[in-house]
N, C-alpha and C positions, 0 to 999 in steps of 0.2 A: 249382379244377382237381383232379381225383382223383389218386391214385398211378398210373392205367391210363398216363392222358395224357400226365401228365407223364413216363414210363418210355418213352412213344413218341416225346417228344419228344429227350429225351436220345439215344435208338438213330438218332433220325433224325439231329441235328448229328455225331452222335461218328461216322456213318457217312460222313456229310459231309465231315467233315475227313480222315476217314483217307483217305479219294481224292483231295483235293486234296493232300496232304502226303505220303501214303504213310508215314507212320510218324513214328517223333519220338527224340530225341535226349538223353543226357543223359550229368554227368560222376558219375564212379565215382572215388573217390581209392582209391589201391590202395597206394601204401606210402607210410609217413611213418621216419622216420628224427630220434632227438632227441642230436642228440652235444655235451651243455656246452648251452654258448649258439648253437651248430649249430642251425636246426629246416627239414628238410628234406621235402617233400611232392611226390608225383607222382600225377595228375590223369591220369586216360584219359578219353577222350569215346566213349562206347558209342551205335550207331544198333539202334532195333528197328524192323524194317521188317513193318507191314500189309498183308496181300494185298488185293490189288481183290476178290476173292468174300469176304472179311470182312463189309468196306466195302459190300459193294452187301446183303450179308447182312442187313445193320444196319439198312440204310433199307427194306429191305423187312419186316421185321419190325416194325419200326415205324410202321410205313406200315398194317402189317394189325392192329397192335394199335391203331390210330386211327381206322381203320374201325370193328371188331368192339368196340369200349369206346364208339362212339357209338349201336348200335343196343340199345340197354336199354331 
């Protein structure tokens, strides 16, 4: 499998998912605090949210580089 294919392939799942999930999640520690034998930590949960014309961006890009990488 070339670099083409497989780049179409990628654009097509990661386009995939961004519309079924719309975006993904993760945690950020944002302050820690160490007083003695104190050790203190606080944890934010941050969302980045994926537009649908990302998402449908992705698949059709990929879509056209699966086409145009097979007629050689």
């Amino acid at each position: 499998m070339d670099g083409r294919r497989m780049l179409a392939l990628v654009l097509i799942v990661a386009g995939a998912l961004a519309l079924a999930y719309g975006g993904f999640s993760y945690t950020k520690e944002t302050h820690r605090v160490d007083v003695g034998p104190l050790h203190m930590e606080v944890a934010e949960q941050q969302r980045v949210n994926v537009p649908i014309w990302a998402g449908i961006g992705a698949i059709l890009v990929g879509g056209l580089l699966l086409v145009a990488g097979g007629k050689r």
